[in-house]
N, C-alpha and C positions, 0 to 999 in steps of 0.2 A: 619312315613309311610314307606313301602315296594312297590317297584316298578318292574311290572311284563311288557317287553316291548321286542317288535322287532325289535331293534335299527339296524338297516347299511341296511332298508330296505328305506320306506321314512323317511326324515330327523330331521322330526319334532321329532320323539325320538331322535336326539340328544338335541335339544331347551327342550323339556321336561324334560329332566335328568338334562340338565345344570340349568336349573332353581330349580330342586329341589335338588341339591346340593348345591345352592347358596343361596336359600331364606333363610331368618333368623327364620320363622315362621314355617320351616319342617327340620323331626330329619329326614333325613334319612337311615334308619336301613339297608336296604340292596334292590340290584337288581338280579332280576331273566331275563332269557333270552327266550324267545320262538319261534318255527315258522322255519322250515329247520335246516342249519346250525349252531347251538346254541351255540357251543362254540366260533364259530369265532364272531358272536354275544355280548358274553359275554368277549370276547379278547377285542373288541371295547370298551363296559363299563366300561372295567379294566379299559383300556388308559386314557378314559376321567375322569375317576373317580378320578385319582391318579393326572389327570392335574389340577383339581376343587380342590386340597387338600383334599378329600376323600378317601386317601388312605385304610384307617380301614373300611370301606364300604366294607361289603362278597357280591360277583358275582356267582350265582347260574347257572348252564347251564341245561337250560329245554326240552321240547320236542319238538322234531324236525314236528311232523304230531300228529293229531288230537288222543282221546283216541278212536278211531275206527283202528286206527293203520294204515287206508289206505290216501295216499297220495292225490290229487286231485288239482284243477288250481290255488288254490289259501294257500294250504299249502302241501307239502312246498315253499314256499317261500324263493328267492335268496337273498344278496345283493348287494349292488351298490354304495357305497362308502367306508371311510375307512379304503382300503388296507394298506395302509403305516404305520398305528396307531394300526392294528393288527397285523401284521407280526412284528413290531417289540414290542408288548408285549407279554410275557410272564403269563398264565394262570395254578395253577392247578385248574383241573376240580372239581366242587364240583356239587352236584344234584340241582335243583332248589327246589326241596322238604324239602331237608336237609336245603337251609340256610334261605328259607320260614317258616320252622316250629321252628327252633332256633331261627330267630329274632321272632317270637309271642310269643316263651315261656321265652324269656329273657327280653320282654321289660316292664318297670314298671307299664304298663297301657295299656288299650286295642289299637290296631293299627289299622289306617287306611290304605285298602289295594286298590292299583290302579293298573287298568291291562289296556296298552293302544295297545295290539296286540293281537293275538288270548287266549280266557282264560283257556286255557286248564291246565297249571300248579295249577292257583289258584283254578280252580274245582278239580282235582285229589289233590292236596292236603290239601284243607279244606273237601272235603266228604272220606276219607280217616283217616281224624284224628279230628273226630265230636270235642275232648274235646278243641281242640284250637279255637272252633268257639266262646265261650266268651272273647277271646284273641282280635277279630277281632271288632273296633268300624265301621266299615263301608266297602262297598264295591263301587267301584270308574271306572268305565267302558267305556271307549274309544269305540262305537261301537251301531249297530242299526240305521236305517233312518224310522224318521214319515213324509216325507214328499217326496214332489218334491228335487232332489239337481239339484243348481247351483254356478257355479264359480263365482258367482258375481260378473265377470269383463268381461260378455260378453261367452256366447254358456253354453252349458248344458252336462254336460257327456254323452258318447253311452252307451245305453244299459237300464237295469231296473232300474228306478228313485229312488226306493225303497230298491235296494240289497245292501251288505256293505259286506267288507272280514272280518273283525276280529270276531263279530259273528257266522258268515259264517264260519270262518278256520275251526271251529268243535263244528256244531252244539249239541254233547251229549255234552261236556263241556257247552256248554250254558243254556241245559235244566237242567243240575245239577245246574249250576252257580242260575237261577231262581230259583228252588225249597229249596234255602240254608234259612237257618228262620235268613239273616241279613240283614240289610238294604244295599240300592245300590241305587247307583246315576249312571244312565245313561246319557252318552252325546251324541248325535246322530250325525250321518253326516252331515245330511240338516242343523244342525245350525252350523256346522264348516267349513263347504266345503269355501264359500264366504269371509272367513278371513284367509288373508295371509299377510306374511311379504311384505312391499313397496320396491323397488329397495337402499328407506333411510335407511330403518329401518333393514337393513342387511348390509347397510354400514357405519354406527351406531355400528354396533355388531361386526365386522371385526376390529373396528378400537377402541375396548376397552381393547389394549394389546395381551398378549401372548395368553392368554384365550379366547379373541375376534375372532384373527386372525384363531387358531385352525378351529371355529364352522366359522366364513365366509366361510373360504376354505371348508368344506365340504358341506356348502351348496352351492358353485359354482361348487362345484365335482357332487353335485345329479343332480344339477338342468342342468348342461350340460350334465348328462345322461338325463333325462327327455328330452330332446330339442334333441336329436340324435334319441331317440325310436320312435319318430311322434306318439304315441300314439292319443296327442291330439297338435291345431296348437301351434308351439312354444311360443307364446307370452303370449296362457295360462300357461303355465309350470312357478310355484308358489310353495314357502315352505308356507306350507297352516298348520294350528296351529289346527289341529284336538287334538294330543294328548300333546302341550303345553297349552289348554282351559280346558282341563283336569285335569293339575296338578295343574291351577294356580285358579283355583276354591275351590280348599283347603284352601290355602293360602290366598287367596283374593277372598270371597263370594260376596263382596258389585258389584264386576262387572259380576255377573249374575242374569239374568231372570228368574224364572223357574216357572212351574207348575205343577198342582199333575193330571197325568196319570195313570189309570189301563193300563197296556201293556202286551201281550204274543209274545213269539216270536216263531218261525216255520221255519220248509226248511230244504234243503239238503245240504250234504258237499259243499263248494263251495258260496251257497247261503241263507241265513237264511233271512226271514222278520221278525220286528219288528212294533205289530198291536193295534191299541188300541182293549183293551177287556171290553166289557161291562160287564160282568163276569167272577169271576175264580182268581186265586189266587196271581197274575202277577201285580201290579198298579207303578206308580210314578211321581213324579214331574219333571216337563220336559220345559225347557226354551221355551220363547217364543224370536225370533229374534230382536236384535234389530236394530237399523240403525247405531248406530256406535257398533263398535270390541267390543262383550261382547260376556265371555262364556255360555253353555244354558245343559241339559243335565239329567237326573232322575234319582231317589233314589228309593231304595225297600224295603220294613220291608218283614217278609213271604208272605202279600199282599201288598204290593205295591211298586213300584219305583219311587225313588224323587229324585231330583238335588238337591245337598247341603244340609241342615238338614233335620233330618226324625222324624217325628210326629208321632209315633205309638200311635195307636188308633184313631186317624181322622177318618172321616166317608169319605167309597169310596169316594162317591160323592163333596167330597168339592173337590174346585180344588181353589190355592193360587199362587200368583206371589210376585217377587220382585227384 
């Protein structure tokens, strides 16, 4: 797999990367970087990459703002932890296009490709080089809300129940990302907001060596930025496994739910909704909640979106769980 991400922004792209550096069940071919500052971005990946024993892993540095080229509130985007692990590594820059289109044309089989931040590299570079799209067995997307979201540990976000950033970073990247003739598994917010790391299960992670200790301290570094911005009251401030439900639904299918949605999605820089469509070209399977920690999320053939495997040719209408 290829992983397209906005690590040193929330922390869970660190949790995501380290797990797919470390599962035994994922080759990972290379990471790209997107979303503001991209190489210091992909400074970070180097770091950890090289700390996981993934040193032979190519880091891509991709686009800083959406293919509309204009800026707006939610790209670009800053980071907020990190520093120490990028200032002291050492990157040359390579394009994210260049090491996205080398790992698909070098790898013995087709790749499955995951974008858990804005997806503007994986759109400009797969409609850009139509012939690598049989290189690609799936597409894997961090992003979209069909529901209410809540923190499941008590209050509700401010603002639109329904808006999500990485969609949102750049919306024309999304309506190409849609219109691509390969399957995609969407994961949405509403099923990932409510699952976070417990105060154990990060101290659990801290305390499993050298590697542990790295990724606790950074999640103590995000999460006491999160607890200084008062965004929201400090007790909700959470590494919340949006784009770690993401990777590990690759890897481990049996712990998701999903169902088959027709979906289109809509909006402006900044804010994209994600809607069910009773017609039109847009569908896929999309997890239903469950009551304990599983991931949830939808796939796409040219019509439709499905979480985890893609049934092309299914009829719209079926809709499947498991």
């Amino acid at each position: 797999m290829v992983l397209d991400t906005d690590i040193g922004g929330d922390v869970d792209d660190v949790i995501a990367l380290a797990f797919c550096a470390l599962h035994p069940r994922i080759d990972l071919l290379c990471v790209t970087t997107v979303n503001g500052d991209c190489e210091r971005r992909a400074r970070l990946a180097r770091s950890l990459l090289d700390l996981l024993g993934c040193g032979d892993v190519p880091v891509g540095v991709g686009a800083s703002v959406g293919l509309s080229g204009r800026g707006h509130d939610t790209m670009p985007a800053g980071l907020n932890h990190g520093a120490d692990l990028i200032d002291a590594t050492k990157l040359v820059p390579t394009s994210a296009s260049t090491v996205l289109s080398a790992a698909l044309e070098q790898a013995p089989g087709p790749v499955e490709v995951c974008t858990i931040g804005a997806v503007t590299n994986v759109a400009a570079t797969l409609s850009a080089r139509p012939d690598l799209l049989d290189r690609v067995a799936g597409l894997h997307v961090m992003g979209g809300c069909l529901g209410p979201v809540s923190f499941g540990d008590g209050g509700d976000p401010p603002g639109d129940p329904f808006s999500e950033t990485n969609l949102g970073g750049d919306p024309l990247a999304t309506a190409i990302l849609w219109a691509l003739p390969l399957p995609m598994r969407l994961v949405p917010l509403d099923v990932t907001m409510p699952l976070a790391f417990t105060n154990d299960d990060r101290a659990t992670i801290a305390g499993a060596g050298p590697v542990g200790r790295v990724l606790g301290g950074l999640m103590d570094e995000y999460l006491a930025v999160e607890r200084q911005a008062g965004a929201r009251p400090a007790e909700l401030a959470a590494v919340r496994l949006h784009d770690p439900l993401t990777v590990v639904g690759l890897a481990v299918p049996e712990v998701e739910t999903v169902q088959l949605r027709h979906l289109a999605a809509f909006g402006s820089p900044g804010k994209v909704r994600t809607v069910d469509a009773a017609h039109g070209t847009a569908g896929g399977r999309v997890p239903r909640r469950r009551r304990s920690p599983s991931a949830g999320g939808a796939c796409r053939d040219p019509g439709r979106l499905t979480y985890s495997s893609v049934r092309r040719g299914a009829s719209p209408q079926s809709d499947s769980s498991r």
